[in-house]
DSSP file (Angstrom, degrees, kcal/mol; ACC not computed):
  #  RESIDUE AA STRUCTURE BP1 BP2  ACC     N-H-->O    O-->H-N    N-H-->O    O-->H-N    TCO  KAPPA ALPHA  PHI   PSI    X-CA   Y-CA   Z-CA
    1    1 A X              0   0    0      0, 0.0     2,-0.3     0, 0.0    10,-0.1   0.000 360.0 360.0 360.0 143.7    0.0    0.0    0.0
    2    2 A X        -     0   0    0      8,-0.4     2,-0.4     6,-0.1     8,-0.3  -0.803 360.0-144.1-122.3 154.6    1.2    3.2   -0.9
    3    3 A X        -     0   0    0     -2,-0.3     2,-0.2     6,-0.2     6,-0.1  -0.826  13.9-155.7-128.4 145.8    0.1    7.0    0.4
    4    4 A X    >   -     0   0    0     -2,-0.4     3,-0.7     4,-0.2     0, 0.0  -0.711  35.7-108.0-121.9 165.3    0.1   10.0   -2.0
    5    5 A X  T 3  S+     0   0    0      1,-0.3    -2,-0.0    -2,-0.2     0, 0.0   0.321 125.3  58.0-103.3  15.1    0.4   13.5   -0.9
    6    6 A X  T 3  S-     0   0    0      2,-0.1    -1,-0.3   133,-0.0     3,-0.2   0.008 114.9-118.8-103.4  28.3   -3.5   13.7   -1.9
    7    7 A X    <   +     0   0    0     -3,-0.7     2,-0.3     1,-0.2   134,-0.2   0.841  62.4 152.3  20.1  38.0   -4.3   10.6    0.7
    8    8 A X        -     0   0    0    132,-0.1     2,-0.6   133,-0.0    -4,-0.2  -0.435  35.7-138.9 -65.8 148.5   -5.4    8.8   -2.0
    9    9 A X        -     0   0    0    129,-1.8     2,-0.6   130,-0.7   129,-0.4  -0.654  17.9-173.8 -92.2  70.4   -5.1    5.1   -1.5
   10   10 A X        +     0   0    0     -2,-0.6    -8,-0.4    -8,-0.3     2,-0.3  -0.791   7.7 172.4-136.6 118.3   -4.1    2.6   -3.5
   11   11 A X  E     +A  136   0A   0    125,-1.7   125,-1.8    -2,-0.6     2,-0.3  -0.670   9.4 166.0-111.1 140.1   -4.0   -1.3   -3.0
   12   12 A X  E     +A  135   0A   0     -2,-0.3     2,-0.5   123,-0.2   123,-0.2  -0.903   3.9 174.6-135.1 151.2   -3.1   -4.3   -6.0
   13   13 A X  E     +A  134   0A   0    121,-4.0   121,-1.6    -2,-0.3     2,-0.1  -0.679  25.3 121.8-166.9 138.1   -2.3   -7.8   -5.6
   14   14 A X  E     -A  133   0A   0     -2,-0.5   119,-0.3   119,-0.2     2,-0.2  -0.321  42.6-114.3-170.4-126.3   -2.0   -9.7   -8.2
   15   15 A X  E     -A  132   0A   0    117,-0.6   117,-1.0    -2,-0.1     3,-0.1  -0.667  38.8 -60.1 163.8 131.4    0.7  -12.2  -10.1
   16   16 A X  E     -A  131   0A   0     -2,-0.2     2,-1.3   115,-0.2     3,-0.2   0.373  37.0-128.4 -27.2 110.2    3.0  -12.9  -13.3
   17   17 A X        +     0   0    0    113,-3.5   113,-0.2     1,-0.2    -1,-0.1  -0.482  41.5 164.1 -89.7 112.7    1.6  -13.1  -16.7
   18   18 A X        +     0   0    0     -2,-1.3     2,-0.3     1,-0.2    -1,-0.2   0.662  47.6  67.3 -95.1 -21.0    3.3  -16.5  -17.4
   19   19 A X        -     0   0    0     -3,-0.2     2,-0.9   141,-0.1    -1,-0.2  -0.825  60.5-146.5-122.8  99.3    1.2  -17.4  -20.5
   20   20 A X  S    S+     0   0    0     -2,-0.3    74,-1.3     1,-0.2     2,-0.1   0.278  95.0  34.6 -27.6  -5.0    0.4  -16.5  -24.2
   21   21 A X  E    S+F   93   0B   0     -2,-0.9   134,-1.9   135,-0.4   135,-1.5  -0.507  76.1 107.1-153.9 129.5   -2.7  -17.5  -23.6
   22   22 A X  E     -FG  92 154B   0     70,-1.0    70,-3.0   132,-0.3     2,-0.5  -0.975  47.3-108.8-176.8 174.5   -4.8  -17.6  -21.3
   23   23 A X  E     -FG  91 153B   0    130,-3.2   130,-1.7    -2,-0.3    68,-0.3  -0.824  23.7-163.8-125.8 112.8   -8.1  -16.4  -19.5
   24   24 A X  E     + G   0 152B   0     66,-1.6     2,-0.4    -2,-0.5   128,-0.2  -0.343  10.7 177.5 -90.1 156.8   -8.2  -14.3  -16.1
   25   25 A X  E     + G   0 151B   0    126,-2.3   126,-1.7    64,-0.2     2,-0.3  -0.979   6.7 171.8-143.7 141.4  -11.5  -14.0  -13.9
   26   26 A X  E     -H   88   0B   0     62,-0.9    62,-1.5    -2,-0.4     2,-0.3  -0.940  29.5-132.0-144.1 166.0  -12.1  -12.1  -10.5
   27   27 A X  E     -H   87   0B   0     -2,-0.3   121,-1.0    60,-0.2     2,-0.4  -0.943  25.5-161.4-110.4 130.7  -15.6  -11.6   -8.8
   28   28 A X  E     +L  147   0C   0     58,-1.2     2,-0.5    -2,-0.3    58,-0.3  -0.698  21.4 178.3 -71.7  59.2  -16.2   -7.6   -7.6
   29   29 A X  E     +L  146   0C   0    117,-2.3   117,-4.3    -2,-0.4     2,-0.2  -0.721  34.9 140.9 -77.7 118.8  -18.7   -6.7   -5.1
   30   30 A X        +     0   0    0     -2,-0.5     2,-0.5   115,-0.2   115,-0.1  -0.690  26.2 178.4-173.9 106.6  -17.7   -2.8   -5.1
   31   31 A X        -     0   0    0    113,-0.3     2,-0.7    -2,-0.2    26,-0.0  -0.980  28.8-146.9 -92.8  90.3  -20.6    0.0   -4.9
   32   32 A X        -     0   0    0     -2,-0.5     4,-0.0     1,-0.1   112,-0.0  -0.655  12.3-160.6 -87.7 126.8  -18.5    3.1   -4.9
   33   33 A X        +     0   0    0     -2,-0.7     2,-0.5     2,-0.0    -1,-0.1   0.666  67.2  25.8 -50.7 -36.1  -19.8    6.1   -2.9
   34   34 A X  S >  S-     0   0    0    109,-0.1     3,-1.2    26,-0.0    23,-0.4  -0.919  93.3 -81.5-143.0 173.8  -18.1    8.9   -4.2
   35   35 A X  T 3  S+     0   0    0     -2,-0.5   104,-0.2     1,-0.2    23,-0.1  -0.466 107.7  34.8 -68.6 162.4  -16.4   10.0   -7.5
   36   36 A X  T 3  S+     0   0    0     21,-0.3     2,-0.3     1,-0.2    -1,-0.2   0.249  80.6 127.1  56.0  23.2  -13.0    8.7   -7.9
   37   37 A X    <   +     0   0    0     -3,-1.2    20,-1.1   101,-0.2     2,-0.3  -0.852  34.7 176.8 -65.8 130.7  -13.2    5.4   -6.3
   38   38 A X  E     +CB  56 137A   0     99,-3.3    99,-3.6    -2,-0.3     2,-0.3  -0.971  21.2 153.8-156.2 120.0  -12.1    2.8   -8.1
   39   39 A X  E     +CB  55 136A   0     16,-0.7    16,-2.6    97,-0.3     2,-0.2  -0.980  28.0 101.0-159.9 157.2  -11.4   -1.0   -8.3
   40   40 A X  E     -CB  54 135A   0     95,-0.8    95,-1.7    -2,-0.3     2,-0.3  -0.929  67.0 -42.9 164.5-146.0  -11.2   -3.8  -11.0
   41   41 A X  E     -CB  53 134A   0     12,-1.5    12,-5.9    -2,-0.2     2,-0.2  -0.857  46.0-158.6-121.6 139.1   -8.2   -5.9  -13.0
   42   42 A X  E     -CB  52 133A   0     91,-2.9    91,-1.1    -2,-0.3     2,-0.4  -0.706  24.5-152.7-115.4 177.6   -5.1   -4.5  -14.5
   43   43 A X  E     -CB  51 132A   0      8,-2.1     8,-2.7    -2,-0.2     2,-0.4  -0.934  42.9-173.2-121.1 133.6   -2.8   -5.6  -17.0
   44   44 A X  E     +CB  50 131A   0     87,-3.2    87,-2.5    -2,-0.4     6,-0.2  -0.950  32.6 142.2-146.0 130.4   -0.1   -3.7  -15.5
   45   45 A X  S    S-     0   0    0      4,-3.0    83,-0.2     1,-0.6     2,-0.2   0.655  82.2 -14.6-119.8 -34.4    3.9   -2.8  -16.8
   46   46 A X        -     0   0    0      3,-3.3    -1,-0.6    -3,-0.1    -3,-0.1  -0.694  65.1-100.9-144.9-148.8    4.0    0.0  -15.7
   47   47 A X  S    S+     0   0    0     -2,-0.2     3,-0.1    -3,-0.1    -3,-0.0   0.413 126.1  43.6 -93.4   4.0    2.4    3.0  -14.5
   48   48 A X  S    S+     0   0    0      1,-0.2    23,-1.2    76,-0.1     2,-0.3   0.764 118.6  44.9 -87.0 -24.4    2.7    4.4  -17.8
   49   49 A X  E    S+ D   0  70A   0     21,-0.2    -3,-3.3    70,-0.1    -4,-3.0  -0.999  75.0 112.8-121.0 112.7    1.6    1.2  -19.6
   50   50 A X  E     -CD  44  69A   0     19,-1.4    19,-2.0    -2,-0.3     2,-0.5  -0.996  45.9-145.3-170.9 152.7   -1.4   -0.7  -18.5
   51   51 A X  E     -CD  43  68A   0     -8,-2.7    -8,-2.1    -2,-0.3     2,-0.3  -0.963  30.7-173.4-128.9 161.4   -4.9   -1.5  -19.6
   52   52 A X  E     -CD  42  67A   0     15,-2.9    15,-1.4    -2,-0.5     2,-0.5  -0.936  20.0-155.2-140.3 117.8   -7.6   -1.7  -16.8
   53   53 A X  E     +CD  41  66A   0    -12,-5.9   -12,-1.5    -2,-0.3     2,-0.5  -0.866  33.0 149.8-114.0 149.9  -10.9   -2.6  -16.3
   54   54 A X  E     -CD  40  65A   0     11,-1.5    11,-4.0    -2,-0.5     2,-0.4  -0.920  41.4-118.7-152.1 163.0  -12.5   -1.3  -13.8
   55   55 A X  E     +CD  39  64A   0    -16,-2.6   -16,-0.7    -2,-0.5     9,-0.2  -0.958  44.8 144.5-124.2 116.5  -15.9    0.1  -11.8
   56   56 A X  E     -CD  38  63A   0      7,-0.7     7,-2.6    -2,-0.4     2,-0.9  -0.709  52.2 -74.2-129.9-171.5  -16.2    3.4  -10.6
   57   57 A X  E     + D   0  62A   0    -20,-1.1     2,-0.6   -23,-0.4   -21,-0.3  -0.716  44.2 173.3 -71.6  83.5  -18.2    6.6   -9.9
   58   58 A X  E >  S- D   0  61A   0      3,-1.7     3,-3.1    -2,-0.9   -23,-0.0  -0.900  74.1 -32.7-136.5 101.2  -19.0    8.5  -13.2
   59   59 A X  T 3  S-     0   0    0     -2,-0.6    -1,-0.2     1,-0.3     3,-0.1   0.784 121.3 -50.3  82.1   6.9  -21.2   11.4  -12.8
   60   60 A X  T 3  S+     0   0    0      1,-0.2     2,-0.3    -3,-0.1    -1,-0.3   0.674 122.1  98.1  45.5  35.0  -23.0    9.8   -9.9
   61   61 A X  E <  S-D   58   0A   0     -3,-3.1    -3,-1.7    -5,-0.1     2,-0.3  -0.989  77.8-119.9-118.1 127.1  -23.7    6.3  -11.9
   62   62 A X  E     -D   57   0A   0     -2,-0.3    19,-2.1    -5,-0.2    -5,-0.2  -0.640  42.6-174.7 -90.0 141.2  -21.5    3.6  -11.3
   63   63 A X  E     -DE  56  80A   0     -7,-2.6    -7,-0.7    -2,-0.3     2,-0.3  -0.546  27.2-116.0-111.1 160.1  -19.9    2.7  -14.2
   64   64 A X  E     -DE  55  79A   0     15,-2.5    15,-0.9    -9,-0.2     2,-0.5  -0.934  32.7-163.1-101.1 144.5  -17.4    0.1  -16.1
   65   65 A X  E     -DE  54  78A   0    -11,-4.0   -11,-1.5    -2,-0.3     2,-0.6  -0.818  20.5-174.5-131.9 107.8  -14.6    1.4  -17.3
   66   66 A X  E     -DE  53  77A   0     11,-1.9    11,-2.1    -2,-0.5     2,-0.3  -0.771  19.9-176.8 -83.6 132.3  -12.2    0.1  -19.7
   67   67 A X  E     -DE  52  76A   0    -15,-1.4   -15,-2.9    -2,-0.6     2,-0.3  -0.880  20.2-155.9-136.3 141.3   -9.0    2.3  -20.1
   68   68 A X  E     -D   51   0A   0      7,-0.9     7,-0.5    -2,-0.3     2,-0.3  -0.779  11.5-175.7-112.7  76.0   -6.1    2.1  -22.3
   69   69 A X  E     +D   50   0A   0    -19,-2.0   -19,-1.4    -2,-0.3     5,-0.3  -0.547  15.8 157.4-103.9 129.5   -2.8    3.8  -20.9
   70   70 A X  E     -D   49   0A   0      3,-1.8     2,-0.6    -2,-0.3     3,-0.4  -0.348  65.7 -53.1-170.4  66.8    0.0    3.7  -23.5
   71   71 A X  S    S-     0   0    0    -23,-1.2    -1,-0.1     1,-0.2    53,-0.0  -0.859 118.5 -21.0  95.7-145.8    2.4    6.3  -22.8
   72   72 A X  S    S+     0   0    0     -2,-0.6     2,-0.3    -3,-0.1    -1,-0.2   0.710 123.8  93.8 -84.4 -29.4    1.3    9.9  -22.5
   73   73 A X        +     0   0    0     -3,-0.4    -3,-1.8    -4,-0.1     2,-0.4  -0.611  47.0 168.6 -61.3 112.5   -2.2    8.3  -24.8
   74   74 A X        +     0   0    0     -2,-0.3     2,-0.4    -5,-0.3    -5,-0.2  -0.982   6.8 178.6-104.8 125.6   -4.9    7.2  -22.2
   75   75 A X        -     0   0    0     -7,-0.5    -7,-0.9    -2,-0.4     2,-0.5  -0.979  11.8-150.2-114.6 126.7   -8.4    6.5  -24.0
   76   76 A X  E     -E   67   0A   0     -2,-0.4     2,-0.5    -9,-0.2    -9,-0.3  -0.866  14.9-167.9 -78.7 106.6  -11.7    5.2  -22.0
   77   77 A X  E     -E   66   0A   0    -11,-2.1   -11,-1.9    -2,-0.5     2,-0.2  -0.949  18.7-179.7 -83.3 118.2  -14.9    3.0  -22.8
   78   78 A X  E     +E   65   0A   0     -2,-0.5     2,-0.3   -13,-0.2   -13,-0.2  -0.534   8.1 169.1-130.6 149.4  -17.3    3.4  -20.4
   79   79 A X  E     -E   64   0A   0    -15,-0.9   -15,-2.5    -2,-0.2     2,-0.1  -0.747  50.7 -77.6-156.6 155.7  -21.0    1.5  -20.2
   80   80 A X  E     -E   63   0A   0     -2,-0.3     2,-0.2   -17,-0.2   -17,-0.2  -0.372  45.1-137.9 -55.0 136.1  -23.3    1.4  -17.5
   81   81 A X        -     0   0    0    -19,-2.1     2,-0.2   -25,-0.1   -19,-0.1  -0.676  19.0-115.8-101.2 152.2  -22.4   -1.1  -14.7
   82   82 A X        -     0   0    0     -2,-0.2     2,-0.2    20,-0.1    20,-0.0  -0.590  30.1-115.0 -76.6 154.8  -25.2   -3.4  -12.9
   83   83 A X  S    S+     0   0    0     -2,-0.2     2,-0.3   -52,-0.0   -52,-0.1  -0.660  87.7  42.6 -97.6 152.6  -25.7   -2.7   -9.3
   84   84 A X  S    S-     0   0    0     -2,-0.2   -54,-0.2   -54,-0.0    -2,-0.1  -0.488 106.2 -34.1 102.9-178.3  -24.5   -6.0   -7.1
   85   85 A X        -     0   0    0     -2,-0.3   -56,-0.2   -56,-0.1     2,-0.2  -0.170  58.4-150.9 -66.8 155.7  -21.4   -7.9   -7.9
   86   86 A X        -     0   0    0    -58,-0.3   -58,-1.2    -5,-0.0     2,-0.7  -0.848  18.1-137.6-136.0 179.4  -19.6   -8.7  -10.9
   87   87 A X  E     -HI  27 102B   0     15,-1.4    15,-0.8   -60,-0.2   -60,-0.2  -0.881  21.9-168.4-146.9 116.0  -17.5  -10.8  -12.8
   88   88 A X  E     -HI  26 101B   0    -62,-1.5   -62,-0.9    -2,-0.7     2,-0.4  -0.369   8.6-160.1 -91.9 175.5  -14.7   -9.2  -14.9
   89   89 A X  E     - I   0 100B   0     11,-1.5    11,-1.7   -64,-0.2     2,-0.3  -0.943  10.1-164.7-149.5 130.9  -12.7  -11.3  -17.4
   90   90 A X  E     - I   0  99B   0     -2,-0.4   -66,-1.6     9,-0.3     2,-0.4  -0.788   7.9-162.2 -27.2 120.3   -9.1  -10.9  -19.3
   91   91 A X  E     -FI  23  98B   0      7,-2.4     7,-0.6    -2,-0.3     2,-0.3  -0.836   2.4-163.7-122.0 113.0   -8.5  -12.9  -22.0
   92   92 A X  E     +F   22   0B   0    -70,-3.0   -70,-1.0    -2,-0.4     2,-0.3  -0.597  18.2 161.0 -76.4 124.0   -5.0  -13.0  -22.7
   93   93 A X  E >   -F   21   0B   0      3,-0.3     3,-0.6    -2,-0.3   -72,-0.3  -0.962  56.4 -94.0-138.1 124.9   -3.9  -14.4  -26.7
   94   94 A X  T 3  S+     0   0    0    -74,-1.3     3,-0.1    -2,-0.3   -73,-0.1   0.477 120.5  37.5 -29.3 -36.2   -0.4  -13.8  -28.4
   95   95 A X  T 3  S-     0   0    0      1,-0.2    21,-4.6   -75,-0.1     2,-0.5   0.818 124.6 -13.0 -94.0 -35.2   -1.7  -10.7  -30.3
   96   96 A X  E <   - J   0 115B   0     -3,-0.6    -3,-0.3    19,-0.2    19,-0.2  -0.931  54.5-111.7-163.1 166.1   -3.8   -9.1  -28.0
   97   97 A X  E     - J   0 114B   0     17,-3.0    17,-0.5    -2,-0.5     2,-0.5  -0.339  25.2-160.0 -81.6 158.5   -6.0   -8.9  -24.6
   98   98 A X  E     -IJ  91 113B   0     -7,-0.6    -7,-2.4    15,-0.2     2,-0.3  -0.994  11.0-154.1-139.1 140.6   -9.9   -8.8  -24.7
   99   99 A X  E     +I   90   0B   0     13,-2.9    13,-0.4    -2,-0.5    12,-0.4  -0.985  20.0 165.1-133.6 128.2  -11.7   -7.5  -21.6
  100  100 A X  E     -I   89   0B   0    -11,-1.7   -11,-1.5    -2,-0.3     2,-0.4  -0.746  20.0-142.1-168.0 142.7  -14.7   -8.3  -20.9
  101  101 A X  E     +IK  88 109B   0      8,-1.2     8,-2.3   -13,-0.2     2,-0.2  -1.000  14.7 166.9-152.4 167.5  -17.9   -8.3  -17.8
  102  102 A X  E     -IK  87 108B   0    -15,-0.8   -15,-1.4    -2,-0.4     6,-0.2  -0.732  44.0-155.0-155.3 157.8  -20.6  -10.2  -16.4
  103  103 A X  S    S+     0   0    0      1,-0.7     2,-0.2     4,-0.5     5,-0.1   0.333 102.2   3.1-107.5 -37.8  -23.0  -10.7  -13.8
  104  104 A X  S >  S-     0   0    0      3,-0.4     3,-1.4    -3,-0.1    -1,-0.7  -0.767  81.9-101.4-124.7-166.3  -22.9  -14.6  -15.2
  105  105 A X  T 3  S+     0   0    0      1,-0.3     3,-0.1    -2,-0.2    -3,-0.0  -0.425 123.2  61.6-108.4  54.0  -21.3  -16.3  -17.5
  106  106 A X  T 3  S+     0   0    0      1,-0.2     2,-0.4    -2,-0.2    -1,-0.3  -0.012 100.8  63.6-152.6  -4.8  -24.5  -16.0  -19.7
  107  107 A X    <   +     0   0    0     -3,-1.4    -4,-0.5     2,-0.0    -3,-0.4  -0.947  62.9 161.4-135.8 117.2  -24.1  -12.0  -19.6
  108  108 A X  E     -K  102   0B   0     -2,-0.4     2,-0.4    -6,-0.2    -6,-0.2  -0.924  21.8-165.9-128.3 142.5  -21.1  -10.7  -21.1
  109  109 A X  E     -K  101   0B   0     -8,-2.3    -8,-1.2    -2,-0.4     2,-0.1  -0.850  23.2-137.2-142.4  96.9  -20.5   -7.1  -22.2
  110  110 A X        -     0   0    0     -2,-0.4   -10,-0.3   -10,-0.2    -2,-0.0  -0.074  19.2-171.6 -21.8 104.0  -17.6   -7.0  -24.4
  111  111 A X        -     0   0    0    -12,-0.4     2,-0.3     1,-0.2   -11,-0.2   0.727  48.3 -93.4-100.2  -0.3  -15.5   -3.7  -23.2
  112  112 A X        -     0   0    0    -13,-0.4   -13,-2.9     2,-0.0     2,-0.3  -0.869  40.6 -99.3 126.8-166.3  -12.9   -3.6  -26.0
  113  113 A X  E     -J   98   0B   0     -2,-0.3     2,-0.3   -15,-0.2   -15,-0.2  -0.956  16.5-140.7-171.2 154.4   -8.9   -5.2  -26.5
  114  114 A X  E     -J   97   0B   0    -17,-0.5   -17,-3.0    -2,-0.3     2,-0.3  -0.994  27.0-115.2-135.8 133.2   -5.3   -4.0  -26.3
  115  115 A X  E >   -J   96   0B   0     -2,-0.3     3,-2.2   -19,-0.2   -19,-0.2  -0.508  24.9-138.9 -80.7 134.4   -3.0   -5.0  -28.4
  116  116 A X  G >  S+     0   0    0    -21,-4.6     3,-0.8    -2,-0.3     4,-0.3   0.576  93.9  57.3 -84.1  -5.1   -0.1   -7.0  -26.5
  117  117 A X  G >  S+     0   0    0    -22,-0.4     3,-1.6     1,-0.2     6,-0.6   0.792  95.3  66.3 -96.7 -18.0    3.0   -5.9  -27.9
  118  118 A X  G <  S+     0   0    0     -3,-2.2    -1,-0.2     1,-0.2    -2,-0.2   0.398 108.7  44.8 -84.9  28.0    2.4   -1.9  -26.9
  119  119 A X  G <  S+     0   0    0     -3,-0.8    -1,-0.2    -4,-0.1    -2,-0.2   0.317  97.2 110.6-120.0  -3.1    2.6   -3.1  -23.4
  120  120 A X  S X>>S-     0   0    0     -3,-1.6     4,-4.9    -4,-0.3     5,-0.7  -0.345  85.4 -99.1 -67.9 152.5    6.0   -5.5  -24.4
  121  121 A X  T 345S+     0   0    0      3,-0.2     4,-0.4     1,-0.2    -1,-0.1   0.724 121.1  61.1  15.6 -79.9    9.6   -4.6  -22.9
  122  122 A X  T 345S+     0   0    0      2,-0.2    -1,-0.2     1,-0.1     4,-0.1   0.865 114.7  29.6 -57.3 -54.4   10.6   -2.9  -26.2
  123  123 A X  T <45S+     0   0    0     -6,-0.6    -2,-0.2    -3,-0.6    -1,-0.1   0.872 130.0  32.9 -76.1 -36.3    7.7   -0.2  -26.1
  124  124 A X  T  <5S-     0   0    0     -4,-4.9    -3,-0.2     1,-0.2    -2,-0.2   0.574  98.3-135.6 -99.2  -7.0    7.3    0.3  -22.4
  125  125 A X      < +     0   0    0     -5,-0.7    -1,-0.2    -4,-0.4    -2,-0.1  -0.252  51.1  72.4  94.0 158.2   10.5   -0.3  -21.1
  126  126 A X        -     0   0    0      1,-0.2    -1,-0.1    -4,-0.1    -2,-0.1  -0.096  65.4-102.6  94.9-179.3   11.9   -2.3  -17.9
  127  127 A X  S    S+     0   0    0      2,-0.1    -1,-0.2   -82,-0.1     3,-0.1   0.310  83.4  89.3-123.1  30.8   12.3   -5.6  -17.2
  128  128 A X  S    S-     0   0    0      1,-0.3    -2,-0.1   -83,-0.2   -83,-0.0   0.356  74.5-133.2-118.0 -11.5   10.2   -7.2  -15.2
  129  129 A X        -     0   0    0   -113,-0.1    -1,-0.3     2,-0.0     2,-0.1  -0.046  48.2 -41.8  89.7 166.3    7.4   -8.5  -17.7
  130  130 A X        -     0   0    0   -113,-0.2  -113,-3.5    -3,-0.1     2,-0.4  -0.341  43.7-155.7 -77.4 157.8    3.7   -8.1  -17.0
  131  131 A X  E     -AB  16  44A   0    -87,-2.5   -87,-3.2  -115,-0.2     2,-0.4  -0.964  13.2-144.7-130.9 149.9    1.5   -8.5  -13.7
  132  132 A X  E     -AB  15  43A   0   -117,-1.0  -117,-0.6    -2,-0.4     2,-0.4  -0.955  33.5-170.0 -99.1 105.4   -2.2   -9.3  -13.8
  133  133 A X  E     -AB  14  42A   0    -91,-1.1   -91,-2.9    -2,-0.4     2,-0.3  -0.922  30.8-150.2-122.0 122.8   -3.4   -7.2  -10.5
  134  134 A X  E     +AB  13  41A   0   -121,-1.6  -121,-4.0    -2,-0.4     2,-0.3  -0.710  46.7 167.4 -59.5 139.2   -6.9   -7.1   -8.6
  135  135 A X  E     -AB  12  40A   0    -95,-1.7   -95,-0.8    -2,-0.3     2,-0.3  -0.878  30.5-156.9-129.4-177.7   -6.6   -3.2   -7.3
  136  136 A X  E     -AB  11  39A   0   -125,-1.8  -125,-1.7    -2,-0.3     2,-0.3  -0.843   5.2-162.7-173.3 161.5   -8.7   -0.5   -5.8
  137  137 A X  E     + B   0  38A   0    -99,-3.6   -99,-3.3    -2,-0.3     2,-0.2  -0.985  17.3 167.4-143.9 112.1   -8.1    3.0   -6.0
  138  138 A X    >   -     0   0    0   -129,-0.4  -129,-1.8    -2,-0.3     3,-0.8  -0.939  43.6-139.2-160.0 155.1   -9.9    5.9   -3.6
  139  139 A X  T 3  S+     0   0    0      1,-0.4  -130,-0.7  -104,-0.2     2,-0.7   0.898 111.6   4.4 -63.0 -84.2   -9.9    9.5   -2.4
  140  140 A X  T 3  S-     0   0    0   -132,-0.2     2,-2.8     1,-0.1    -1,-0.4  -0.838  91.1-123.5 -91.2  68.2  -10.5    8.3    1.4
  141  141 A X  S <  S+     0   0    0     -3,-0.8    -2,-0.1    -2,-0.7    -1,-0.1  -0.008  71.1 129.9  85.9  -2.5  -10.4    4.7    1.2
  142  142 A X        +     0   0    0     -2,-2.8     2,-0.3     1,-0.1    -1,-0.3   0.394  49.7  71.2 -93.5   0.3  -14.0    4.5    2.7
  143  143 A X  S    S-     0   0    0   -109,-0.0    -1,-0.1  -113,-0.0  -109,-0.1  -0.797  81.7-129.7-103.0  87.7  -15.7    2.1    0.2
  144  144 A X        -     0   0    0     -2,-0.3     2,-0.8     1,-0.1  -113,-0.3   0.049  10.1-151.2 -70.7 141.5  -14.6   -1.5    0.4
  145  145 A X        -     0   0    0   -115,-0.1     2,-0.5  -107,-0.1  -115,-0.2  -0.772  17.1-153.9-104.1 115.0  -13.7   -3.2   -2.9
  146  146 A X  E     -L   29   0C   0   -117,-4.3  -117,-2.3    -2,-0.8     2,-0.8  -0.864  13.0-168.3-122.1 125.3  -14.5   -6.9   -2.4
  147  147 A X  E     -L   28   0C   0     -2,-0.5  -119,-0.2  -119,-0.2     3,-0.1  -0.838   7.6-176.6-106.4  95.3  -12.4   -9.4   -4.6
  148  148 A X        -     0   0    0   -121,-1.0     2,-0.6    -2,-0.8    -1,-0.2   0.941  62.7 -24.9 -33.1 -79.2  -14.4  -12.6   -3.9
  149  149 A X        -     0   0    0   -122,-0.2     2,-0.4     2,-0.0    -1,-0.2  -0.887  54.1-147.4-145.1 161.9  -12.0  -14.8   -5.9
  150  150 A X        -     0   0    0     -2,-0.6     2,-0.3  -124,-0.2  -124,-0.2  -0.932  11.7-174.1-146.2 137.1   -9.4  -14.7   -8.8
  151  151 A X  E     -G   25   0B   0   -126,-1.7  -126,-2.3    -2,-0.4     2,-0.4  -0.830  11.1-168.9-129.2 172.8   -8.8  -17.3  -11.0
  152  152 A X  E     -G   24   0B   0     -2,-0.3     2,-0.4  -128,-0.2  -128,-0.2  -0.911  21.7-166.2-151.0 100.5   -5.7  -17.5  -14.1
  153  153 A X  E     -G   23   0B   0   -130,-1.7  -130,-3.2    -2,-0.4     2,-0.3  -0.975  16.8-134.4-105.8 149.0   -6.6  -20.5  -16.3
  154  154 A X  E     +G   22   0B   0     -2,-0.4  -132,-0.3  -132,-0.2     3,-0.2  -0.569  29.9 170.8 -68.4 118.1   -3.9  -21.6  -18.5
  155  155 A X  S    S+     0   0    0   -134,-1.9     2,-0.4     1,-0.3  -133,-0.2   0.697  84.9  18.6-111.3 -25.1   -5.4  -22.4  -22.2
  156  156 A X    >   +     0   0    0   -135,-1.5     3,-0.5  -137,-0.1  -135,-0.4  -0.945  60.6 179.1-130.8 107.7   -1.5  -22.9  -23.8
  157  157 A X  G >   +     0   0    0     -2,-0.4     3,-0.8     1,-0.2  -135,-0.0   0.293  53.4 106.6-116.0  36.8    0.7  -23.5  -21.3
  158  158 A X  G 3  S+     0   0    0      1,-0.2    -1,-0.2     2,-0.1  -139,-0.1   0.888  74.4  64.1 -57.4 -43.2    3.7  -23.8  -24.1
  159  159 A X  G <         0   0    0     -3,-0.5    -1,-0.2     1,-0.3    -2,-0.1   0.377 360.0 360.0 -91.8 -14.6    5.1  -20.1  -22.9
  160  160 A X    <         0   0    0     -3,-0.8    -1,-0.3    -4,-0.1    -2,-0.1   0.525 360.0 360.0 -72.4 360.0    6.0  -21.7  -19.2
């Protein structure tokens, strides 16, 4: 956990993206109270490069948000979120991620794809490879992001 000099808050946990393909899931129960609270799944390399999907406060409707951070470039799709719990989805494939939500796995609402390579080494820099992160993100911390479960299934597990 980290503090910022605005006392914003911000908590991840999350784990090594080990496979060219493969399919991520967590469940969300997160009703955010005020604007700029913030929880979901990253694809994370850095803080300059990352894609996210996420549910927050928009306007006083909570919303999904997918966001594309790529460089200085951030663009956002936004849809209306269902109230109650959710189930967000990554699917990771050699050219690119697809992101994706649910309430089951009979309701899917596509949110859009990032192409894998502008997150590789060579464009973003470092070494350390990608992490697949549950976060949550808030001005006072006072609305709890709850991560039921998280699951990383393996569909090729050639890349281990």
């Amino acid at each position: 956990m980290s503090r910022t000099a605005n006392a914003s808050f911000r908590r991840t946990c999350g784990r090594r993206l080990r496979h060219f393909s493969c399919n991520i899931f967590a469940a969300l129960d997160f009703e955010p109270a005020n604007e700029g609270e913030e929880a979901g799944l990253t694809v994370f390399m850095n803080e300059r490069y990352h894609y996210d999907l996420a549910v927050k406060l928009i306007n006083g409707e909570k919303t999904i948000v997918f966001r594309r951070t790529v460089g200085s470039l951030s663009v956002e799709q936004t849809s209306r979120c269902p109230e109650g719990p959710v189930v967000l989805r990554i699917e990771a494939m050699p050219e690119h991620f697809r992101f994706s939500m649910g309430q089951s796995s009979s309701e899917v609402l596509n949110m859009g794809s990032g192409e894998t390579h502008l997150l590789a080494t060579e464009v973003a820099g470092g070494f350390t490879g990608l992490m697949i992160a549950m976060y949550a993100f808030g001005g006072n911390g006072t609305t709890p992001a709850l991560f039921d479960w998280f699951d990383y299934e393996v569909i090729d597990s050639r890349a281990e």
